[in-house]
C-alpha positions as CSV (number, residue, x, y, z in Angstrom):
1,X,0.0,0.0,0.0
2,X,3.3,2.6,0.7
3,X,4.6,1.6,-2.6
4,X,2.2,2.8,-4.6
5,X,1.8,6.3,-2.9
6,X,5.7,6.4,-3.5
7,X,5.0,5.5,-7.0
8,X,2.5,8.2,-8.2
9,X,5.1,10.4,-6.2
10,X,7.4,9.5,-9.0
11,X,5.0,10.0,-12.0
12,X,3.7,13.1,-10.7
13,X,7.7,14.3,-10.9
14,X,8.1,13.1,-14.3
15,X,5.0,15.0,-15.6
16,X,6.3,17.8,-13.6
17,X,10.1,17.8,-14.7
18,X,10.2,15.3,-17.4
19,X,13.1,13.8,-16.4
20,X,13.1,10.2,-17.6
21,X,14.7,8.4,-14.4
22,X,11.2,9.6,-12.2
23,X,9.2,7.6,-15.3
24,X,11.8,4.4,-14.9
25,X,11.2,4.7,-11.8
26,X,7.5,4.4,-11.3
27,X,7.7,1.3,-14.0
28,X,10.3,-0.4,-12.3
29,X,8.5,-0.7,-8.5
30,X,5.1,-1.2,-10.4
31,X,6.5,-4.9,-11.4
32,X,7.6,-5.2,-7.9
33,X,4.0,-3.8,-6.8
34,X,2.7,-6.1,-9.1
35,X,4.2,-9.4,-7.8
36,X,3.1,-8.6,-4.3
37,X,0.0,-7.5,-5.3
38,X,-0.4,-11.2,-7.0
39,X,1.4,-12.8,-3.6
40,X,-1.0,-11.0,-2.0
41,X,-4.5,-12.3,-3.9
42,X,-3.0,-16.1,-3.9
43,X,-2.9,-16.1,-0.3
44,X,-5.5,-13.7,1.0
45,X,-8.5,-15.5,-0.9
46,X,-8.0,-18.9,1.8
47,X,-8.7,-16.2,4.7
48,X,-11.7,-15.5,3.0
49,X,-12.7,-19.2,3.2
50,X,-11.5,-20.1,6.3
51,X,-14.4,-17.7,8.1
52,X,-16.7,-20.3,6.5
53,X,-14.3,-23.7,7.4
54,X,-12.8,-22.9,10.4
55,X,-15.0,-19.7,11.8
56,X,-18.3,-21.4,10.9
57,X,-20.1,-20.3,14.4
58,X,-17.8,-16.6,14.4
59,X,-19.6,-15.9,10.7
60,X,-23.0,-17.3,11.2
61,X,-23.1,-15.0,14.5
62,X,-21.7,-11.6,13.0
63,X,-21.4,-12.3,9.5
64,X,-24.5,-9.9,8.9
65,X,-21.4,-7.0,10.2
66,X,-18.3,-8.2,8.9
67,X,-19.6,-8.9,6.1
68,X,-20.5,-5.7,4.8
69,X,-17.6,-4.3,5.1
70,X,-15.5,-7.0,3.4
71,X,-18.0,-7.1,0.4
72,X,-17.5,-3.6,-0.2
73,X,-13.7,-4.3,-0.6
74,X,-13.5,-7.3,-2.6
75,X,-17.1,-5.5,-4.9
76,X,-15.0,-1.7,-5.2
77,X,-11.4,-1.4,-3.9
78,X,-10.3,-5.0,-4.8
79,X,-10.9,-4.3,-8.5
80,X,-10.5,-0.9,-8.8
81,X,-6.6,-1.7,-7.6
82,X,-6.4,-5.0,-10.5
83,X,-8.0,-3.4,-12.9
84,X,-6.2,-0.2,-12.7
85,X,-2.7,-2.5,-12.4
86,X,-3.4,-3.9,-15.9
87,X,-3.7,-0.5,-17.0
88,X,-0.8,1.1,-15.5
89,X,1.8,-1.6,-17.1
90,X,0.6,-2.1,-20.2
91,X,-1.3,1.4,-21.3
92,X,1.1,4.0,-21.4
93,X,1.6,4.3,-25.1
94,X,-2.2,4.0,-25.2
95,X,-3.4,6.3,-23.0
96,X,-0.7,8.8,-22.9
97,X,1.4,10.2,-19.7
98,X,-1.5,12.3,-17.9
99,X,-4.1,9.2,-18.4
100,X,-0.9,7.0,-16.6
101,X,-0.6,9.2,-14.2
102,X,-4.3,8.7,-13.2
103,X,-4.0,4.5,-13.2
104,X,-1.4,5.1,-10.8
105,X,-3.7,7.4,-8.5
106,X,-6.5,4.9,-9.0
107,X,-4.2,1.9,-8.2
108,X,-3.3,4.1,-4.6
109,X,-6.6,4.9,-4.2
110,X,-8.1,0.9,-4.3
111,X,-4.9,-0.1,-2.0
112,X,-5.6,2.1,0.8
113,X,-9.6,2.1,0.2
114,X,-8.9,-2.2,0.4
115,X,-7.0,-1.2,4.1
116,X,-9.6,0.7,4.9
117,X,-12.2,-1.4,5.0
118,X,-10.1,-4.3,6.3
119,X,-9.2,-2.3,9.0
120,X,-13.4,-1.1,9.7
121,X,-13.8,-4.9,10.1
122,X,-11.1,-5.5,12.7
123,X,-11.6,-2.1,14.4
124,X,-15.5,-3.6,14.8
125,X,-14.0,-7.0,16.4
126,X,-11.7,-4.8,18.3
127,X,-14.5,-2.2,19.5
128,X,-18.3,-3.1,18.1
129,X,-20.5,-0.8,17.9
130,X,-24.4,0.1,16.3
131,X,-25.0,-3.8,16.8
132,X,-28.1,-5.8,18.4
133,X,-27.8,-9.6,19.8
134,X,-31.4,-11.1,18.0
135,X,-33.0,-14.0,20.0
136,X,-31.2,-16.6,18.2
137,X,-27.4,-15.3,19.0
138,X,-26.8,-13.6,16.0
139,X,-25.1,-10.1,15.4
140,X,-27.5,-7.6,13.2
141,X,-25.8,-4.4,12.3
142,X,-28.5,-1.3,13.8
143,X,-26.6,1.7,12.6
144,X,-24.5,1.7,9.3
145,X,-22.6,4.6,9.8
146,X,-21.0,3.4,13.3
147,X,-18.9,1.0,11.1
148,X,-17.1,4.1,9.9
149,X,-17.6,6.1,12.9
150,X,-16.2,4.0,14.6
151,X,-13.4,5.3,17.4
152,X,-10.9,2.5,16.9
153,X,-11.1,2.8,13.2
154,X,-9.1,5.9,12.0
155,X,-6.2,5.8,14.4
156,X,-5.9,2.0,13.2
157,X,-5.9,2.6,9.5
158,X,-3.2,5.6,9.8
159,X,-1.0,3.9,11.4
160,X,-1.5,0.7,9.6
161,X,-0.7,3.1,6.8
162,X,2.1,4.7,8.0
163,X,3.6,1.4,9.2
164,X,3.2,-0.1,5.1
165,X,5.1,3.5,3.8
166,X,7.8,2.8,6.3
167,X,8.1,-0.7,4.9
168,X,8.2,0.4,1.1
169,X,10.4,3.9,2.4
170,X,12.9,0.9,3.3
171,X,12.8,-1.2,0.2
172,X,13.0,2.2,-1.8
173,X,16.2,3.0,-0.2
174,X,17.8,-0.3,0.3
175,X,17.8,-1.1,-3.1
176,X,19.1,2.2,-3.7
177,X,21.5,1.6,-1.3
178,X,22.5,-2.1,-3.2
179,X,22.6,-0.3,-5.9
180,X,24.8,2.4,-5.4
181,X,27.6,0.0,-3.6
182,X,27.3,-2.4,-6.0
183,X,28.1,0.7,-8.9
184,X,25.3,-0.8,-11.1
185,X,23.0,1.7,-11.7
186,X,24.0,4.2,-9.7
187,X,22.1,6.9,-11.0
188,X,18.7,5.0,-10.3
189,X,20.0,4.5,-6.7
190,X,20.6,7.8,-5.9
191,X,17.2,8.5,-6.6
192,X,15.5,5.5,-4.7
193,X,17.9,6.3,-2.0
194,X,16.4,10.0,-1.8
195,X,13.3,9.3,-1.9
196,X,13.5,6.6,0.6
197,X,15.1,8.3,2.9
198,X,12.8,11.6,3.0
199,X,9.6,9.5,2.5
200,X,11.2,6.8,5.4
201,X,11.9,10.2,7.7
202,X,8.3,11.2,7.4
203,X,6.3,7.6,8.0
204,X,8.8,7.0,10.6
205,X,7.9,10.1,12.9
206,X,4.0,9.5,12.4
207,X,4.1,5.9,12.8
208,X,5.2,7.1,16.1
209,X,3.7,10.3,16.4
210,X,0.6,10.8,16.6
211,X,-0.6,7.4,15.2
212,X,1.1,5.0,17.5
213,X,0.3,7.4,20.1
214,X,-3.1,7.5,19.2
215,X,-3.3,4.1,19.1
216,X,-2.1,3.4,22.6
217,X,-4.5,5.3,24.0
218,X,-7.1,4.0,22.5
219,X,-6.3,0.2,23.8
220,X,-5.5,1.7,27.3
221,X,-9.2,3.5,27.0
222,X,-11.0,0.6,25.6
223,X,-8.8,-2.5,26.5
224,X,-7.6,-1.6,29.4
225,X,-6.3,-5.4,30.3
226,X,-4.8,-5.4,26.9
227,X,-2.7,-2.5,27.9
228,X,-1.5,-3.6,31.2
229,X,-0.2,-6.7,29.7
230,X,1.6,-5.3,26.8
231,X,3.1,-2.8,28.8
232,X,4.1,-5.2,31.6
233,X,2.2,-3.7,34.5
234,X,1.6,-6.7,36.9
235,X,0.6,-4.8,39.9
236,X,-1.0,-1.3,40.0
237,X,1.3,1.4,41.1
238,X,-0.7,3.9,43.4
239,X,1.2,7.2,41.7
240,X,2.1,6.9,38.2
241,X,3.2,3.6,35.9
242,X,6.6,3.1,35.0
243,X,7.5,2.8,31.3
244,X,9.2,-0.6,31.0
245,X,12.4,-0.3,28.1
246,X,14.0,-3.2,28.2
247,X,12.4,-6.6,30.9
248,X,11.2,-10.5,30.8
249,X,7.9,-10.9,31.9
250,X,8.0,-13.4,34.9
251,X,4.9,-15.3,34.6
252,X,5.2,-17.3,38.1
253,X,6.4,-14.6,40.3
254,X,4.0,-11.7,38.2
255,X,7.0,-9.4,37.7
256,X,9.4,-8.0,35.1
257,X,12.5,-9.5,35.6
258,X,16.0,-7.4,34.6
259,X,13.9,-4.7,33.6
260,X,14.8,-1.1,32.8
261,X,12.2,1.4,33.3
262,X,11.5,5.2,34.1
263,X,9.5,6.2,36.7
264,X,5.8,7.6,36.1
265,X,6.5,7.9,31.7
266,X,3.6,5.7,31.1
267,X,1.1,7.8,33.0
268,X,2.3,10.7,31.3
269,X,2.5,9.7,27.8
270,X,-0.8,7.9,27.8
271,X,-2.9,10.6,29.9
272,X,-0.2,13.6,30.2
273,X,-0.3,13.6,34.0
274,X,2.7,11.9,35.9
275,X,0.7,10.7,38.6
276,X,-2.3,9.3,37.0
277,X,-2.9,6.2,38.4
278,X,-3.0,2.8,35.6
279,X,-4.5,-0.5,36.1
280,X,-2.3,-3.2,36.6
281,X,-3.3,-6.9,35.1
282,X,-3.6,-7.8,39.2
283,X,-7.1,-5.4,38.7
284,X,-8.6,-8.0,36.5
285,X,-9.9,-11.7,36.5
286,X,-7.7,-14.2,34.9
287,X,-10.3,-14.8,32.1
288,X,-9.9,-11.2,30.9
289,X,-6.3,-11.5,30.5
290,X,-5.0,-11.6,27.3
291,X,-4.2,-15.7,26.6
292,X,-0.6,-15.5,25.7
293,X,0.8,-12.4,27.9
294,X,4.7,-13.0,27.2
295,X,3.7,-13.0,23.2
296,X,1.6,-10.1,23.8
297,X,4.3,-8.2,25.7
298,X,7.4,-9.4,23.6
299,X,5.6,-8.4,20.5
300,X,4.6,-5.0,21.6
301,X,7.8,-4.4,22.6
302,X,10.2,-5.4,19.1
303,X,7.7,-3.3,17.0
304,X,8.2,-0.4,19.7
305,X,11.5,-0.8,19.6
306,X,12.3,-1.3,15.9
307,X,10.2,1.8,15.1
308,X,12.7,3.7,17.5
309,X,15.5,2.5,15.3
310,X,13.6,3.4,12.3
311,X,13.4,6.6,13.0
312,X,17.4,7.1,14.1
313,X,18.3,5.7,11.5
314,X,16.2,8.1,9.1
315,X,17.0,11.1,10.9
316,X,21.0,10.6,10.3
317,X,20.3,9.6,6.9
318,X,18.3,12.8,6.4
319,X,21.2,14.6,7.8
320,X,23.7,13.2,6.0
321,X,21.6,13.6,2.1
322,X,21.1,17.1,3.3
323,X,25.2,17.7,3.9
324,X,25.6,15.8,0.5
325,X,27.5,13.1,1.8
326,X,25.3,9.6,2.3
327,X,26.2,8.2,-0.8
328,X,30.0,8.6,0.0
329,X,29.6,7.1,3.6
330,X,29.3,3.5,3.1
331,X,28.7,2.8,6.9
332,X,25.0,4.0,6.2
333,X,24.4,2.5,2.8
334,X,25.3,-0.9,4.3
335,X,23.2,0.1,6.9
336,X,19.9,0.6,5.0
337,X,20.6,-1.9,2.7
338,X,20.8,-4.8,5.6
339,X,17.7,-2.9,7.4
340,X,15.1,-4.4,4.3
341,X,13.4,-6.9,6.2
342,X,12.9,-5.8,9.6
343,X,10.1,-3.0,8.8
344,X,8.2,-6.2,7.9
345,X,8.9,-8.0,11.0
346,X,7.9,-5.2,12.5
347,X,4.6,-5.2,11.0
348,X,4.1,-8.9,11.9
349,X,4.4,-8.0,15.3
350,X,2.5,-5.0,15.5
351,X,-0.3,-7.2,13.7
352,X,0.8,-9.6,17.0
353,X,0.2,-6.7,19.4
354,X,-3.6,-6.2,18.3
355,X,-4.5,-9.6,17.7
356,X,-2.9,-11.4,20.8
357,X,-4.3,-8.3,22.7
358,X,-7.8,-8.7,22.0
359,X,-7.5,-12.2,23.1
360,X,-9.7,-14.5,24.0
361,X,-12.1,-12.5,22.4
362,X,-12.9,-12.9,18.7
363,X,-15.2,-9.8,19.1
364,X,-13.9,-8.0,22.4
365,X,-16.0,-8.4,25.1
366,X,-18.7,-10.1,23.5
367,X,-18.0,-13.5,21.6
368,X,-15.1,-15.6,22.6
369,X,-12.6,-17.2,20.8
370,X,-13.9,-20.9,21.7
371,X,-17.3,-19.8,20.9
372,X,-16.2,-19.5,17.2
373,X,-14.5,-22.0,16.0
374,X,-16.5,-24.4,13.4
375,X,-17.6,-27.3,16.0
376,X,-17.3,-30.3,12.9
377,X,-13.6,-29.3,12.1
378,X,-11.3,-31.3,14.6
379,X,-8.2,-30.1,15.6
380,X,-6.6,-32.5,13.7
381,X,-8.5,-31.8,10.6
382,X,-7.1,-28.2,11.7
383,X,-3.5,-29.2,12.1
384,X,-3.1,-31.2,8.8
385,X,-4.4,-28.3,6.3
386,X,-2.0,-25.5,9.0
387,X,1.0,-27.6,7.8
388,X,-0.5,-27.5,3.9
389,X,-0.8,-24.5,4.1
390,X,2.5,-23.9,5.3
391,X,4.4,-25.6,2.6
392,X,2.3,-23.8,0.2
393,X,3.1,-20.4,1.7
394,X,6.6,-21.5,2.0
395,X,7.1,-22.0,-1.9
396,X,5.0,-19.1,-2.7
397,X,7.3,-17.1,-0.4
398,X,10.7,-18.6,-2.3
399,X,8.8,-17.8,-5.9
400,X,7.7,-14.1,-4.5
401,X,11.8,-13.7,-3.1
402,X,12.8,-15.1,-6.3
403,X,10.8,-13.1,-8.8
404,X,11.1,-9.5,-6.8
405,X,15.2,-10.5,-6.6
406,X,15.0,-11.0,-10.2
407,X,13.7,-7.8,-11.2
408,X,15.7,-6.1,-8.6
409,X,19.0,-7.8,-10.7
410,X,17.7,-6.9,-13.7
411,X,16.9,-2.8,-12.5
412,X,14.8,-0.4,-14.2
413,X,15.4,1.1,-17.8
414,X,18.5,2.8,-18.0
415,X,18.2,6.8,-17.6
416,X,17.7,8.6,-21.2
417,X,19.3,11.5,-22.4
């Protein structure tokens, strides 16, 4: 979803300048759009499926919710974004560089709208809203508009959004960055490494700031159990919570063992008062506790942590492109180049951090997990297609490394007089 902001960014500077490299540019990461975009249709269509195999009693009891909201993406965004794609690679002789330009927007546009409504589905598990419980069980949406009005929603979606333009920001500029040491085409990696970097600074900050922040707040509003667990507060503290850097949750003696942590930060940052008191996870019953607290807390803690790095790491890029020297100072260039996968493990974990958290709910506070789950499938039946499908995914994965390292080998058009 980043990388296709990033690329009308670079049509929108080739109309603007007419500088060719901007054009090769927006060509070259459209293939690599492309291939994920494919990647990302093979394996998303068994989620769909699995709501009706696995989730049989979850979909019967609020399919008449979640499923609007997943309609409308697969009915609008899903083909707006494929049929657009087609468009984009294949029609710019055709259509001309203006109408190209426009694909591209359209292509942005169906990414972000498909997030959107992704995210109004989860943010509805996470915190429902406008429903009513019928006689027999079921879900039945009252009021349309809290879907989207929802509080959980927007602070969700941008920083789901910021967190994918921080992921793309890094593949920009490490292939930039591969480029540029390897001396094969440099002048293409100077540009990726550019943009990268000032596109990398920006997400970075606002994945943090106000999003994340946002974000937090939200879960220690609305999930308050959720939040003492991820944060590591075993036992309420009667003048303001600590703020937990660096610990291992000590599940038998309910404590943070070697931690690091500064006094009343927590309080501050989520309510801005240092002494505001925060519920520890000894305030609630063991059945509202979040199943897997260590996960939960380890997860929360790596994303937290790698978005901090993120950010340094941006910042003295920044610095050093604006002084003219980061593509002289190899130090850095290694540096972003070896930093291209951990913006994605940082989304898995961040992904973690909500989904662990709302634990064992499948709709907070209302349906269960082990109220969900189809009551024919087995959990044999269940572990024999979870190792299909990760063989599957495991050769789609080499094919999607293989393909996207291929075109990354092969690098975009060369630059035009």
């Amino acid at each position: 979803m980043g990388l296709s902001l990033i690329i009308v960014y670079f049509k929108w500077q080739f109309l603007r300048t007419q500088k060719e490299a901007y054009n090769d540019a927006a060509k070259f990461f459209m293939k690599i759009f492309a291939i994920n975009f494919t990647m990302g249709v093979v394996t998303g269509i068994p989620l769909e499926f699995q709501f009706g195999t696995n989730w049989a009693k979850f979909s019967e009891l609020t399919g008449g919710i979640i499923g609007q909201t997943l309609a409308i993406e697969g009915t609008f965004s899903f083909f707006l974004e494929s049929s657009f794609l087609v468009l984009f690679i294949f029609g710019e002789k055709l259509m001309g560089q203006k109408l190209h330009l426009l694909t591209g927007f359209l292509i942005f546009l169906g990414s972000w709208a498909s997030g959107y409504f992704i995210i109004a589905t989860n943010a509805w598990m996470q915190h429902p809203m406008g429903y009513e419980i019928l006689e027999n069980g079921q879900y039945v949406l009252t009021n349309f508009s809290a879907l989207f009005s929802n509080p959980w929603l927007l602070p969700a979606f941008l920083h789901n959004q910021m967190a994918s333009l921080v992921t793309s920001s890094v593949v920009v500029a490490s292939i930039g960055a591969f480029y540029v040491l390897g001396q094969k085409h440099a002048a293409h990696g100077k540009l990726f490494l550019k943009t990268g970097i000032c596109f990398g600074l920006i997400s970075s900050v606002l994945v943090a700031f106000p999003t994340g922040d946002w974000n937090s707040k939200n879960v220690a509003h609305y999930q308050p159990a959720t939040f003492a667990a991820m944060e590591g507060i075993f036992e309420t503290e009667e003048a303001g919570a600590e703020i937990v850097l660096i610990g291992q949750p000590n599940m038998v003696e309910k404590k943070i063992d070697n931690k690091i942590a500064v006094p009343n930060v927590l309080s501050f940052l989520t309510y801005q008062d240092w002494d505001r008191q925060i519920a520890g996870m000894d305030q609630f019953k063991k059945e509202e506790l979040p199943d897997n607290i260590p996960a939960l807390y380890y997860s929360y803690h790596i994303m937290v942590g790698l978005g901090t790095i993120f950010i340094g790491i941006f910042s003295l890029a920044a610095l050093l492109l604006w002084r003219e020297k980061v593509f002289e100072t190899k130090s850095m260039l290694w540096a972003i180049m070896f930093m291209f996968p951990f913006p994605y493990i940082a989304n898995i974990t961040g992904w973690y951090v909500a989904e662990l958290g709302r634990q064992p709910y499948l709709v907070y506070g209302l349906l269960r997990t082990s109220e969900g789950i189809s009551p024919t499938v087995s959990s044999g039946n269940t572990l024999f297609t979870l190792i299909g499908f990760v063989g599957l995914y495991l050769l789609l994965g080499l094919l999607f490394l293989l393909l996207v390292g291929k075109t990354i080998y092969k690098g975009p058009q060369p630059i035009k007089d």
